[in-house]
C-alpha positions as CSV (number, residue, x, y, z in Angstrom):
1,X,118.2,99.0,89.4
2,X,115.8,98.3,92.4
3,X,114.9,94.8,92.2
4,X,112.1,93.1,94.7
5,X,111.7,89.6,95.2
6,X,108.8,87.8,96.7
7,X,108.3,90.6,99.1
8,X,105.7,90.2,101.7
9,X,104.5,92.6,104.3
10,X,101.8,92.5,107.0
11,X,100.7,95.4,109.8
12,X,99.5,93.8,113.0
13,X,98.5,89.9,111.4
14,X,96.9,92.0,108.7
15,X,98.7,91.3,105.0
16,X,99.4,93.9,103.3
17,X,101.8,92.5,100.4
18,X,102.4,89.2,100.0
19,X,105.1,87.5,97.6
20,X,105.4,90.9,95.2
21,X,108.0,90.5,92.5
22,X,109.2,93.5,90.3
23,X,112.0,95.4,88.5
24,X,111.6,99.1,89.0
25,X,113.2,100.5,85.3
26,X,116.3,103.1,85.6
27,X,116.3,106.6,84.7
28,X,112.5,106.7,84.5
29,X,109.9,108.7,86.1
30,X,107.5,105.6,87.4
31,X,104.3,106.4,89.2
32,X,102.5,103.6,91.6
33,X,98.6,103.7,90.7
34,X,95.5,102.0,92.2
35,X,92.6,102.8,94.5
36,X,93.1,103.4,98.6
37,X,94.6,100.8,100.4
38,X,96.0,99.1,97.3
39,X,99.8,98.9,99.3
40,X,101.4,101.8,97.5
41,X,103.1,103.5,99.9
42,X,103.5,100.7,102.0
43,X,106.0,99.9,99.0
44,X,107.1,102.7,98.7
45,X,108.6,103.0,102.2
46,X,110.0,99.8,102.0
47,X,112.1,100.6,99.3
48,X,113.3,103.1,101.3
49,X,113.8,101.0,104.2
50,X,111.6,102.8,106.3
51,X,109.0,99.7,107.0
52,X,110.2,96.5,107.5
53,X,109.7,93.3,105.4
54,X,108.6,90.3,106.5
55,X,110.0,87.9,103.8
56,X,111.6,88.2,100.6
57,X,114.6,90.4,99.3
58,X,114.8,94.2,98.0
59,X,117.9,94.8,95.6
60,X,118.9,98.1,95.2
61,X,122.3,98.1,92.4
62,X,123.1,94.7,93.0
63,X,123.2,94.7,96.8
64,X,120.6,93.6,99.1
65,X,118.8,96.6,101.3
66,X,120.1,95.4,104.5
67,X,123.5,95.4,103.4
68,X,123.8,98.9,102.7
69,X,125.3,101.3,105.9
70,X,123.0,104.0,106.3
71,X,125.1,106.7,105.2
72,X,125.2,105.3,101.7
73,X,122.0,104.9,101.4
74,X,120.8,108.2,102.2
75,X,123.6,109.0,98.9
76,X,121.8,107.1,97.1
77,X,117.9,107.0,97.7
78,X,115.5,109.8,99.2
79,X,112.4,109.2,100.5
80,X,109.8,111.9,101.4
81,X,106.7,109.9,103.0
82,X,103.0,111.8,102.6
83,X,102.5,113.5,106.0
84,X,105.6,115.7,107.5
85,X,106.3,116.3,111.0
86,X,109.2,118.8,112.0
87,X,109.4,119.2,115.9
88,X,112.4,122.5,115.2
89,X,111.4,125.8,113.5
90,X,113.0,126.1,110.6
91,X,113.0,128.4,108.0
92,X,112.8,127.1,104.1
93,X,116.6,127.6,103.1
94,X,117.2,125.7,106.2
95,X,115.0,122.6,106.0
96,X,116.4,122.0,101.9
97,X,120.0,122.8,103.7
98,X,119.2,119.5,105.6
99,X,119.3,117.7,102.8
100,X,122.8,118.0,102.4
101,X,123.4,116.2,105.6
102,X,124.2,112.9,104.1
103,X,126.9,114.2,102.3
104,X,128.3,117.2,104.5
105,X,127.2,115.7,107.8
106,X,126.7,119.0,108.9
107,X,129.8,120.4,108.0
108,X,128.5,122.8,104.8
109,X,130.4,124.2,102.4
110,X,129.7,126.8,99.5
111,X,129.0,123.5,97.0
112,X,126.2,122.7,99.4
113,X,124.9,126.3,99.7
114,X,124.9,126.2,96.0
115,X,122.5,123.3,95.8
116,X,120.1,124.8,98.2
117,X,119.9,128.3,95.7
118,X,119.3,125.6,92.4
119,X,116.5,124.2,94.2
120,X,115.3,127.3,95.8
121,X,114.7,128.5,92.2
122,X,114.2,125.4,90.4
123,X,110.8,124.6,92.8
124,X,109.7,128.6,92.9
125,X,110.9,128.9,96.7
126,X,113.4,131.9,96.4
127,X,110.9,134.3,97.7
128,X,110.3,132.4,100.6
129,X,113.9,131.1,101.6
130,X,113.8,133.0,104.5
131,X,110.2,132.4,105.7
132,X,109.4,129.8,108.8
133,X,107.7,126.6,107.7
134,X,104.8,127.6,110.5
135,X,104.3,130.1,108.4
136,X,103.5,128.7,104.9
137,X,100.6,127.1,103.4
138,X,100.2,123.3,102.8
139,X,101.3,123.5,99.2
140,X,104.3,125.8,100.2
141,X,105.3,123.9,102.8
142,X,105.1,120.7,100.8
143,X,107.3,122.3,98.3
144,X,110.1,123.1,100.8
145,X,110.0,119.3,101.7
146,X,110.4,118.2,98.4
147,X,113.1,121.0,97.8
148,X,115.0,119.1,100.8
149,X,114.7,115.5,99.1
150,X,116.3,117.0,95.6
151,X,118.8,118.7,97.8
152,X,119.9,115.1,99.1
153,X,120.7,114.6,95.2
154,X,120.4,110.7,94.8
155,X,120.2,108.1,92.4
156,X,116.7,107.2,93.3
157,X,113.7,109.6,94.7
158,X,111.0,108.1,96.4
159,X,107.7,110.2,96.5
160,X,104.6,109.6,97.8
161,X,101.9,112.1,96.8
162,X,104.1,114.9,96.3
163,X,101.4,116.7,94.8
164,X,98.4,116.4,96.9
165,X,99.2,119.5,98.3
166,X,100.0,121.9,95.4
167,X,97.2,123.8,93.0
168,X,97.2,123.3,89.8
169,X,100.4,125.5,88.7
170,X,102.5,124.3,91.3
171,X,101.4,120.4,90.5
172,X,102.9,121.3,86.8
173,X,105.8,122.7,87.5
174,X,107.2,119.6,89.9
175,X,105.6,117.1,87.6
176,X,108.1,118.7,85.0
177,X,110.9,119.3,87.4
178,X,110.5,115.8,88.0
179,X,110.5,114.5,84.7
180,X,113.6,117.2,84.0
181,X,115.7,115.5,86.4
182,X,115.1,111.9,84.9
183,X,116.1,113.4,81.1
184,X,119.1,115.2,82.3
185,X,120.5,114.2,85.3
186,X,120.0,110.3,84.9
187,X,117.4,110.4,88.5
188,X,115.0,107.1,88.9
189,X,111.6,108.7,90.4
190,X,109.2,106.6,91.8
191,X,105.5,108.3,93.2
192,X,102.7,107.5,94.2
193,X,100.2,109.4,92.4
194,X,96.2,109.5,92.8
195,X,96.0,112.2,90.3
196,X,95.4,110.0,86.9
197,X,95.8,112.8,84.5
198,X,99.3,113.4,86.1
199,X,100.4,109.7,86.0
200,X,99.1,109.5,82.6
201,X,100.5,113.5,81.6
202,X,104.1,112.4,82.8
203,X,105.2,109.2,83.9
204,X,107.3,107.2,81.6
205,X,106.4,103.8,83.5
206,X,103.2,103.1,85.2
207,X,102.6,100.4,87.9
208,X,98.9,100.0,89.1
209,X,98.0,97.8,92.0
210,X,95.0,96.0,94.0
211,X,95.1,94.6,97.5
212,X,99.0,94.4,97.9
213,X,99.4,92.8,94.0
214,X,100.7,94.4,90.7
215,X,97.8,94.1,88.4
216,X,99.4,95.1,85.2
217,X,103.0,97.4,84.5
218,X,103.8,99.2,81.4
219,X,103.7,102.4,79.3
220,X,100.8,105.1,79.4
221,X,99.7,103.3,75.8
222,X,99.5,100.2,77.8
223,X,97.7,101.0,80.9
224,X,95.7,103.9,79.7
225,X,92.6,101.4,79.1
226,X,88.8,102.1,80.5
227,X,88.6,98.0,81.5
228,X,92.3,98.0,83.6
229,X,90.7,101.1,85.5
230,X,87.5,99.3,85.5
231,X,89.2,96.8,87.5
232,X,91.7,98.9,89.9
233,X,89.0,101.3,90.9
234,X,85.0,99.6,90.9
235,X,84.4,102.2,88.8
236,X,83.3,103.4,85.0
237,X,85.6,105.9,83.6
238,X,85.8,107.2,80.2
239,X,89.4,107.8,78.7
240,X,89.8,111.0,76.0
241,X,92.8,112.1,74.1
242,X,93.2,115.9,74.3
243,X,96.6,117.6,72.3
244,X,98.1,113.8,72.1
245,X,97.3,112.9,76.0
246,X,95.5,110.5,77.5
247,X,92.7,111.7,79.6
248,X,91.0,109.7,82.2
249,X,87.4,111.0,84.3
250,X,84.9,108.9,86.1
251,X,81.5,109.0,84.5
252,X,79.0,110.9,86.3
């Protein structure tokens, strides 16, 4: 269970989060709503101690963030941040091979190998293993990076906008890879996620925030309400069921 306690966080005298408390649910898929600027992936990448807080404590399984060496922690939580930068050329098989590193540091074996051809096919990148990144499209090459964060095979994944890159098909497809893992292998997602329709299609929890603060936390049923979006985005929206889902648009 990740647990944060009156977390606060500020860029340059500029608050950003201040006194946050929340209990991110195991074995979910959890996505982090709310308009630009609300603090999502600030949170995000706190809870996977890649920003610093100022005050206030983040629990992951009983022991406080700081506590954990760095080795264990990449076991047990990925994080794959919205922009990538790679300075070497790698091909695809090699980047997902990276994800191993935690566990092999460096030092592969044919268990490792093995995980890099599950997620080759399990993400649709089999026909481009051997391709250079410098070489793919956006959407391929965001695939590949994900591919290398399931590789890592933790406890917790941390995404933010893993999707903003992908077309429709390939947004699918992860979204139910995603939710896969959760059912079957026990995995605690947690995204960020501007694509409503998504959030509401998928996630099992839903967190919506405003300015640095959780406005309101709870199932699609919960959340899925034309005043709450009212409120997190300045904006009218008209909400739809279609086949059993919620459906969410912004009235012309």
């Amino acid at each position: 269970m990740i647990q944060l306690t009156n977390l606060s966080i500020s860029y340059q005298d500029h608050d950003v989060i201040q006194n946050l408390n929340l209990t991110l649910p195991d074995n979910q898929l959890i996505a982090l709503i709310g308009s630009n600027g609300a603090g999502k992936s600030t949170l995000l990448s706190a809870i996977g101690r890649i920003t610093p807080i100022d005050s206030g404590s983040i629990i992951i399984d009983n022991r406080n963030i700081n506590d954990w060496a760095s080795d264990d922690l990449a076991k047990t939580v990925a994080f794959l941040k919205q922009e990538q930068q790679l300075m070497m050329r790698l091909k695809v098989f090699d980047l997902i091979l990276l994800g191993r590193y935690p566990h092999s540091k460096g030092h592969y074996n044919e268990a490792d190998f093995q995980v890099v051809v599950d997620v080759l096919e399990s993400l649709d990148l089999a026909p481009i293993a051997d391709e250079y990144l410098d070489q793919l499209s956006g959407g391929q090459r965001q695939r590949a990076f994900i591919g290398m964060v399931m590789a890592q095979d933790t406890k917790y994944i941390l995404l933010d906008e893993p999707v903003a890159a992908l077309d429709m098909k390939h947004s699918r497809n992860m979204m139910r890879y995603l939710k896969q893992l959760v059912q079957t292998q026990n995995k605690s997602v947690v995204m960020v996620l501007h694509d409503l329709n998504l959030a509401l299609g998928y996630a099992d929890y839903l967190i919506t925030m405003k300015d640095g603060e959780i406005i309101h936390q709870g199932t699609v049923e919960d959340i899925a309400t034309p005043a709450l979006f009212r409120q997190l985005y300045d904006c009218e929206v008209t909400i739809s069921t279609i086949n059993g889902r919620k459906v969410v648009y912004p009235e012309l």
